[in-house]
MARTOR-209666 format. One record per residue (C-alpha): x, y, z. Coordinates in steps of 0.001 Angstrom, whole numbers, plus 500000, padded with zeros to 6 digits. Example, Ala and Ser with C-alpha at 12.3 -4.5 7.8 and 13.67 -1.06 7.14 Angstrom:
REM MARTOR-209666
SITE     c1     c2     c3
SITE 512300 495500 507800
SITE 513670 498940 507140
REM end
This chain:
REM MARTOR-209666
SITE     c1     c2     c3
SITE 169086 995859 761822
SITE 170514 994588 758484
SITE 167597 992223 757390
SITE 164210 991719 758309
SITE 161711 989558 756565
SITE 158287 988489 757917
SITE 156758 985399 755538
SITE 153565 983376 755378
SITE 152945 980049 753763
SITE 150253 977874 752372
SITE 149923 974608 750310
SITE 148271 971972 749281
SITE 150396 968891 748439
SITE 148587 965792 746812
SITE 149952 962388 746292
SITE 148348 959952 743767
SITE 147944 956209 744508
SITE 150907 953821 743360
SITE 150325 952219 740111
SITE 150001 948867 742360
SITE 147403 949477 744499
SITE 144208 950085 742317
SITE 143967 946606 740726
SITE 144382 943269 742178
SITE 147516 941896 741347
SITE 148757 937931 742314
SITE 151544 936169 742926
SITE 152262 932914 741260
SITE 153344 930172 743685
SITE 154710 926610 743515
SITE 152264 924144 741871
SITE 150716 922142 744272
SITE 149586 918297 742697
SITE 150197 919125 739221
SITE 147889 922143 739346
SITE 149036 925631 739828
SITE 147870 928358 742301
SITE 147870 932219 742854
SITE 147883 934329 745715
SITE 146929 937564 746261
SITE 148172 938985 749050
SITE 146560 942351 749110
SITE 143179 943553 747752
SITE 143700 946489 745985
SITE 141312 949433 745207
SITE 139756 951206 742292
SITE 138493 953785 744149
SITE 141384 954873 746022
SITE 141266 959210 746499
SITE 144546 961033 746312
SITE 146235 962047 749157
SITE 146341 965514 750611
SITE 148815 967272 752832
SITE 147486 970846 753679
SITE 150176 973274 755320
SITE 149963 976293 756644
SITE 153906 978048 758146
SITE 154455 981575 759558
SITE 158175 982755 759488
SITE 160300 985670 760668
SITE 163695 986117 759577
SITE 166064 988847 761318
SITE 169732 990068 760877
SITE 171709 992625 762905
SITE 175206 994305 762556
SITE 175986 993758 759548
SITE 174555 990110 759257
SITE 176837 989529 762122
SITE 173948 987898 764290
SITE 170828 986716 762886
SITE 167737 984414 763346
SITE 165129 982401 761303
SITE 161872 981033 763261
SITE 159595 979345 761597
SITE 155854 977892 762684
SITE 154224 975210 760801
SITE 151044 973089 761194
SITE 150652 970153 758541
SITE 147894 967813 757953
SITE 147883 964571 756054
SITE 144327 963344 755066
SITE 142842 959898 753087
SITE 146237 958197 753440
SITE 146623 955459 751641
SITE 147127 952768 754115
SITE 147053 948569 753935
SITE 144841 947725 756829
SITE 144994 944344 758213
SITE 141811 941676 757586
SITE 141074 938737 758524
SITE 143090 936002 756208
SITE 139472 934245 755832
SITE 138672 936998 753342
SITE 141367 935068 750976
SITE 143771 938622 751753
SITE 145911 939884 754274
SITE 145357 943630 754063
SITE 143105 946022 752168
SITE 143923 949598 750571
SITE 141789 952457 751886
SITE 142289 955656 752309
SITE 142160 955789 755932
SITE 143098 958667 758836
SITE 144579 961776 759415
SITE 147720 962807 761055
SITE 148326 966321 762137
SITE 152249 967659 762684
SITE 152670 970901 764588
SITE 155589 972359 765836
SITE 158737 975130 765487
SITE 162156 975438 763586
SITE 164445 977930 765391
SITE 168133 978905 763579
SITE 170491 981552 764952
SITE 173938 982321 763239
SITE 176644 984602 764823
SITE 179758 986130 764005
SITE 180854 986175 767694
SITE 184805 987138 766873
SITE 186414 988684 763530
SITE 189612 990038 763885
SITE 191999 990428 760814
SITE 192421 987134 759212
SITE 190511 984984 762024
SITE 187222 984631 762012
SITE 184963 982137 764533
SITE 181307 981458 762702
SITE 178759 979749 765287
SITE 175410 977630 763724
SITE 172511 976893 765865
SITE 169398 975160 765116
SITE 166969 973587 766943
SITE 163268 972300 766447
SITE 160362 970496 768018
SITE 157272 968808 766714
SITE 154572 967884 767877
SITE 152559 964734 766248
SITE 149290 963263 766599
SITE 147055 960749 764876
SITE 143600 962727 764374
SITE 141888 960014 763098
SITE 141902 956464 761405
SITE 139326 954457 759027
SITE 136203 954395 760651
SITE 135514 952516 763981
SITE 139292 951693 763855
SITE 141498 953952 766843
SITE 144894 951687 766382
SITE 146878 950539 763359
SITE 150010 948407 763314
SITE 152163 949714 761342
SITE 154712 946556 761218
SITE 152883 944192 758652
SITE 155456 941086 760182
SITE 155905 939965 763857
SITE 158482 941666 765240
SITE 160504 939522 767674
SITE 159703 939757 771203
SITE 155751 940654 770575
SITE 156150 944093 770786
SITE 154291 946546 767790
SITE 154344 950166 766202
SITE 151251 951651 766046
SITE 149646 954832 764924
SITE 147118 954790 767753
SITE 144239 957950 767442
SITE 145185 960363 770181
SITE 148657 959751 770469
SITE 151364 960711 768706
SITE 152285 958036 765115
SITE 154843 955694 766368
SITE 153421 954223 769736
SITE 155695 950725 770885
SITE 152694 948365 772559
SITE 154221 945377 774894
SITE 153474 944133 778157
SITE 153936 946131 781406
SITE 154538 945723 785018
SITE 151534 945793 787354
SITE 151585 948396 790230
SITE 149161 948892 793002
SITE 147597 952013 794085
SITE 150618 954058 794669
SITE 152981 953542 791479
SITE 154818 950068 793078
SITE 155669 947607 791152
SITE 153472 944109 792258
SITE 156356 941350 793151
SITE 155458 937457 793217
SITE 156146 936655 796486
SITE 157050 933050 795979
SITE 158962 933913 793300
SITE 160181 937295 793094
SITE 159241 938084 789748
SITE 157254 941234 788777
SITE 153338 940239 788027
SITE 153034 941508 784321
SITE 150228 942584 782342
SITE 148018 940025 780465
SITE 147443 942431 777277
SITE 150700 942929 774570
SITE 148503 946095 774189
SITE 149625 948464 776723
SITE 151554 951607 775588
SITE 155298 951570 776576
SITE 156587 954124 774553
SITE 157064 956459 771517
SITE 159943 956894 768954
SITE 158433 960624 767843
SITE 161856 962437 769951
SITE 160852 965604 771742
SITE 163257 967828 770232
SITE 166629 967656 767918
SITE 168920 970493 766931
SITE 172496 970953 766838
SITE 175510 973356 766967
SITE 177781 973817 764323
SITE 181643 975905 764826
SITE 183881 977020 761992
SITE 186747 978759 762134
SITE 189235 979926 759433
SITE 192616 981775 759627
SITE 194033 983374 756228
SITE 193761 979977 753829
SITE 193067 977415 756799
SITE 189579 976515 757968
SITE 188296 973929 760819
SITE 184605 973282 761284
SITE 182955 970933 763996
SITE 179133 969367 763792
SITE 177425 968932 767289
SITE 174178 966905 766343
SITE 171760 966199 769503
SITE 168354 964301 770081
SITE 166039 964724 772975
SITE 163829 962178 774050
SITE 162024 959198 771289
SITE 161473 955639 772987
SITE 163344 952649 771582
SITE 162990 949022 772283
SITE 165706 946843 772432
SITE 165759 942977 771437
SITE 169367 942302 771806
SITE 169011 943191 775447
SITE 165617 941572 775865
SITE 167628 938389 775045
SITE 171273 939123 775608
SITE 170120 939834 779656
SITE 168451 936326 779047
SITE 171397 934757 777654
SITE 173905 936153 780379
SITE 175654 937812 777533
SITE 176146 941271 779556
SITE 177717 942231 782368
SITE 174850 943190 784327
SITE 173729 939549 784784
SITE 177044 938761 786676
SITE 177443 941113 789821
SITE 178266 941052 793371
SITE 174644 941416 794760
SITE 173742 943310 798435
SITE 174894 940286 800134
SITE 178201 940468 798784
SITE 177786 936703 796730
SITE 177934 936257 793365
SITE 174360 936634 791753
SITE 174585 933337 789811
SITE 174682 931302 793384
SITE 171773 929302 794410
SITE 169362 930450 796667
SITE 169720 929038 800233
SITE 166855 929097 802561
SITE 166302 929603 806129
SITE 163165 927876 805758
SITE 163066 925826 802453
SITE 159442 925074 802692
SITE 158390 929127 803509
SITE 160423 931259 800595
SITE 158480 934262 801474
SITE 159846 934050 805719
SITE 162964 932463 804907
SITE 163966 934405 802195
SITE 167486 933944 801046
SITE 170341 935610 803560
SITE 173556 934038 802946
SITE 173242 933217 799288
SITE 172918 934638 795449
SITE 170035 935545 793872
SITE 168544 939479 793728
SITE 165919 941465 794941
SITE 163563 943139 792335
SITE 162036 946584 794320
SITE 158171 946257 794453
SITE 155814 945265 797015
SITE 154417 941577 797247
SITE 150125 942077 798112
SITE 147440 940298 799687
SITE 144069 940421 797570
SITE 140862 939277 798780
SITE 137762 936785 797086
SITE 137315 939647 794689
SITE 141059 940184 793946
SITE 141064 943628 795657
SITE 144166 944702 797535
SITE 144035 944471 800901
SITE 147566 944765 802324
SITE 150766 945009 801027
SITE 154364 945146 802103
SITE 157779 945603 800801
SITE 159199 942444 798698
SITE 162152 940320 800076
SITE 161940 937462 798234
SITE 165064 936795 795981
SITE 164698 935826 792333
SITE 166560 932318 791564
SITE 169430 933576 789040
SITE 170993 930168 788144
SITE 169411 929686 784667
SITE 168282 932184 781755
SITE 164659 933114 783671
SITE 166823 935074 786209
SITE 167092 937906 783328
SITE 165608 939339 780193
SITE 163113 938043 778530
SITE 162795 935038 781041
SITE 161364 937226 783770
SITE 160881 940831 782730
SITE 158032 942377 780554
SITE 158657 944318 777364
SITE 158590 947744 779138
SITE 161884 946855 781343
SITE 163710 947232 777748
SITE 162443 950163 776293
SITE 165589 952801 776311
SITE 165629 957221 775753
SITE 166604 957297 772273
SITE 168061 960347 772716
SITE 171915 961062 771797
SITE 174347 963538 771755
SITE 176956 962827 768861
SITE 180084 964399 767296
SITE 178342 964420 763816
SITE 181386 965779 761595
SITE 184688 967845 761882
SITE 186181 969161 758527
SITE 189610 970407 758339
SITE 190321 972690 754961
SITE 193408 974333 753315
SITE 192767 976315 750359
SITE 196007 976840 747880
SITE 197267 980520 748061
SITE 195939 982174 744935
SITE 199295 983928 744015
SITE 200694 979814 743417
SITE 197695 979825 740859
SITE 198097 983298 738966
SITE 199728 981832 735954
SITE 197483 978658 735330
SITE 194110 978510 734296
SITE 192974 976869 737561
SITE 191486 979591 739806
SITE 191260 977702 743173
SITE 192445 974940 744974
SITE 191270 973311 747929
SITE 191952 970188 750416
SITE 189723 968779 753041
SITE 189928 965735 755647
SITE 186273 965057 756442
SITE 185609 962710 759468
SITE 181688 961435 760219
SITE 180227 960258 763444
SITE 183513 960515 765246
SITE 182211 960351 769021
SITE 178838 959397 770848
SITE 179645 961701 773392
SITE 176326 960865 775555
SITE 173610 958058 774667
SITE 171235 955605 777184
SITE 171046 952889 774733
SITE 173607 950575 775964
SITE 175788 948350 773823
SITE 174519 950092 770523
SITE 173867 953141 768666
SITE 170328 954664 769438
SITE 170465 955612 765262
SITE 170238 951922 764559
SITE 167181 950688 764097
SITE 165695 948732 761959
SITE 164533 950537 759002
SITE 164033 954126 757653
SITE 160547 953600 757431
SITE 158091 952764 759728
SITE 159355 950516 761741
SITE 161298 952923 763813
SITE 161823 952805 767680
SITE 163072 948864 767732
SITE 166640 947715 767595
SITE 167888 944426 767202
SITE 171507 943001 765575
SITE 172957 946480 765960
SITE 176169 946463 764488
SITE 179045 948892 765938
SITE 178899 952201 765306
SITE 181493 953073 761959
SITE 183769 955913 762141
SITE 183847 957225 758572
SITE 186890 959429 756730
SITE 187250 961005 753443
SITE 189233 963616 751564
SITE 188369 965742 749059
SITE 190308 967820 746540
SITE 188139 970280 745068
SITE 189851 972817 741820
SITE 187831 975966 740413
SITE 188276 976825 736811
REM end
C-alpha cells in the first residue's frame, strides 16, 4: 500500500434570493387608446428565506504498488431546502407565478474512480482512467398541499410537461398513455385499430434523472509521443421526442413506409372482406398494419368482460396512420442513454536536446478531436445530448440538429 486516506465531509451551502425576486417589478407594454399599461408578470416576495443545501460525504482513497493501481470512493447525501421556486397561480390574481420558498429535494448516491498502470516497460507506458457514479434523486417535499410542480413555465409542444413530482425523482415527463387491461395488454379500438389512450396528460411516462454515467479513459505514450482516448457512457434517463411525434405523422421516416405482414405496401388502402363488419372482415389482401393489443368487451358498468387478440388493421393512407395522429405521448419517449467516443488526443512533445540552447524549455503539439463517434444510442435520428436547454427543461428533444464533429490543435511552449 502506497496511499491510504479515509475522509469525512460536512457543509452547509446557502444561496440568497436574486436581487429580482423580493420586490415587484413591471413591464411596460404598448399603450393601449392613448393610455399606457404595465404588467407584472410575477409577484415577487419580501420575505423570501435563503436557501440551504446541507451535505454530508464519506470518502476512502487507496493506492498500491507504487501508485501503480489506486481507487477513490466517495458517498454523499445532499439536501436542498426553502428553494426558491415561481409557482404557477391562477392569471385572475393579475400574475402568473409567485416566489416562495417551496420543497425539498434530497440527492443520494456514489462516485467510484480507479486508475492503473497496467503496463510500463522502458519508454512505453499504457495509463487506464475509470470512473463511474450513480445518484439517486427524489423530491421530499413541495409548498404545502402542493405534490407536483411544472417545471416548464411555457407549453411545450405536443402537451407533454417536466415536473418535480413529491416521491419521485425531479425531472418526471407527464403525457398520455396507452390503456391496458388486467394483464399488461395494450386496449385496441376494434373498429379502428387504434390504441384507446388515457384521458389525463397527467400520467407519468418517464424520467430524464439517468441511472448511472461514467467513463473510461486510455493514454499511452512512447519516449516523446502520447495518444489518449475518452470513452464517455450514460445509462438509462427518459427523453421525449417531438420530431418523431410529428415526423412519424408527417411520413418523414422510414418506418412509415414498409412492406407490412402481408407483403403490401403499408400506405395501400384497406380492402375488406366485409366492408360493413371491419372487425370480421378485417383487411387480408391489402395495406394497412396491425398494432399488438387486445380489442375488449365491457359491460353497463364498463367492466371487462372478454377480450381477444386485435386484428383489425389501422387505415395508413393519411397522417393519422402514424405519430401524433394515432399514438399517445408515451409511444415516443426514448432511453437517453449513450455510449460516445468523447475525445482522442494525439501529442508530440519536441526533444529537449533541440531546445538546450534557447530559452524555451518545452515544446509540445496536439490534434484534439471531440465527439468523434456515437458508438451506441436508442434515440433515433438525433443525439440523445440534445435537448432543449441546460436547465430544466431536460428530457425533451425537438429540432435536433446533427451531431458536430469538432477538431483543434494546440501548440503549447514552456519558458
Amino acid at each position: 500500500m502506497s496511499l491510504g486516506k479515509l475522509r469525512l465531509n460536512y457543509a452547509q451551502v446557502g444561496n440568497l434570493a436574486g436581487f429580482d425576486q423580493l420586490y415587484d417589478v413591471y413591464m411596460a407594454n404598448s399603450a393601449m387608446n392613448g393610455a399606457n399599461n404595465q404588467l407584472a408578470p410575477s409577484k415577487r416576495n419580501p420575505n423570501l428565506k435563503n436557501e440551504r443545501t446541507n451535505s454530508l460525504e464519506a470518502g476512502l482513497e487507496m493506492a498500491f504498488f507504487n501508485a501503480r493501481l489506486g481507487f477513490d470512493l466517495a458517498l454523499y447525501k445532499t439536501n436542498s431546502m426553502d428553494q426558491i421556486i415561481p409557482i404557477t397561480v391562477s392569471q385572475t390574481t393579475g400574475f402568473q407565478s409567485l416566489m416562495l420558498n417551496a420543497g425539498e429535494i434530497q440527492n443520494k448516491g456514489i462516485e467510484l474512480t480507479l486508475n492503473a498502470n497496467p503496463v510500463k516497460i522502458g519508454s512505453f507506458s499504457w495509463d487506464i482512467l475509470i470512473n463511474w457514479s450513480k445518484n439517486k434523486n427524489e423530491v421530499i417535499a413541495l409548498y404545502p398541499e402542493i405534490t407536483n410542480l411544472r417545471l416548464n413555465s411555457v407549453n411545450l409542444q405536443g402537451g407533454v410537461t417536466v415536473n418535480a413530482e413529491v416521491g419521485r425523482p425531479y425531472g418526471t415527463i407527464k403525457g398520455r398513455d396507452y390503456t391496458y387491461d388486467a394483464n399488461g395488454n395494450k386496449i385496441i379500438n376494434a373498429v379502428t385499430g387504434a390504441p384507446v389512450i388515457t384521458s389525463s396528460a397527467a400520467i407519468s411516462i418517464g424520467n430524464f434523472t439517468p441511472d448511472w454515467s461514467g467513463g473510461i479513459n486510455n493514454s499511452f505514450s512512447y519516449k516523446n509521443l502520447a495518444l489518449s482516448f475518452l470513452i464517455d457512457m450514460q445509462k438509462g434517463g427518459d427523453i421525449w421526442s417531438l420530431d418523431m411525434y410529428y415526423g412519424l405523422s408527417s411520413g418523414l421516416y422510414p418506418e412509415t413506409a414498409f412492406t407490412n405482414d402481408l407483403g403490401n405496401p403499408v400506405r395501400d388502402p384497406l380492402v375488406y372482406v366485409d366492408p360493413n363488419d371491419h372487425s370480421k372482415g378485417y383487411a387480408s389482401t391489402s395495406g394497412g398494419y396491425i398494432i399488438e393489443g387486445v380489442n375488449v368487451v365491457r359491460d353497463a358498468n364498463g367492466n371487462i368482460t372478454s377480450s381477444s387478440p386485435n386484428k383489425t388493421r389501422v387505415d395508413a393512407t393519411n397522417a393519422d396512420g402514424f405519430g401524433t395522429g394515432i399514438l399517445p405521448h408515451s409511444a415516443f419517449i426514448y432511453d437517453a442513454g449513450f455510449v460516445k467516443l468523447r475525445e482522442v488526443v494525439l501529442t508530440y512533445n519536441l526533444p529537449s536536446k533541440l531546445l538546450n540552447r534557447t530559452f524555451i524549455k518545452g515544446v509540445s503539439l496536439s490534434a484534439i478531436g471531440s465527439n468523434l463517434w456515437i458508438i451506441h444510442k436508442s434515440l433515433p435520428y438525433a443525439d440523445p445530448e440534445s435537448g432543449m436547454t441546460a436547465g430544466n427543461i431536460q428530457g425533451y428533444t425537438t429540432g435536433s440538429l446533427p451531431t458536430t464533429r469538432d477538431f483543434s490543435f494546440n501548440l503549447k511552449l514552456n519558458f
